[in-house]
N, C-alpha and C positions, 0 to 999 in steps of 0.2 A: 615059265614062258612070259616072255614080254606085251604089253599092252599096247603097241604103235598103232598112230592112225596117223596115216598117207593122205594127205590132201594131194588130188592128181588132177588130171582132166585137162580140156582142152578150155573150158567156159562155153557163155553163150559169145559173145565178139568174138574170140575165134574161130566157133563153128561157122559163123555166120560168114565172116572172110571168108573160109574156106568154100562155101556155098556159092556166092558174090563171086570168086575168083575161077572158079571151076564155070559157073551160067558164060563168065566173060569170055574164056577162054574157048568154050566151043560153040559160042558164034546169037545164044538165046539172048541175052542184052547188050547193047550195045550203048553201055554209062562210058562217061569218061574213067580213065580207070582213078579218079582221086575220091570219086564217089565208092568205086569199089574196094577199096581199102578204106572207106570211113570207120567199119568197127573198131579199126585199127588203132587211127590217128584221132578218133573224137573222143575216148577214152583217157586219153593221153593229152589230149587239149584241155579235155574238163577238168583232171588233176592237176594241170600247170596253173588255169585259170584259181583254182580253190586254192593252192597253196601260194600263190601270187596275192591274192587277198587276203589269208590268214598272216603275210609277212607284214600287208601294209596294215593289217590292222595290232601286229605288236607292234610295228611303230609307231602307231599313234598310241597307243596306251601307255607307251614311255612315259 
């Protein structure tokens, strides 16, 4: 028998959307929805942000 291990799941920023988007949808908060998709999009800004910095900083090390 084989030894695999499945990395799966949803995470916590996706549960958290999922939460955020279902509260939005039936009427309990009433966010703009850009806020309601931030697990989404700040995850994804943080990593643009950090690999935007790690570029500038091989080029300066040049």
């Amino acid at each position: 028998m084989s030894n695999k291990e499945t990395s799966g799941g949803i995470g916590f920023c996706g549960l958290l959307a999922i939460v955020f988007i279902t509260l939005k949808l039936i009427g309990v908060i009433s966010w703009s929805w850009l806020w309601v998709l931030a697990p989404i999009w700040i995850p994804m800004a943080i990593a643009g942000v950090l690999l935007l910095l790690l570029g500038i900083l091989t080029l300066i090390d040049k």
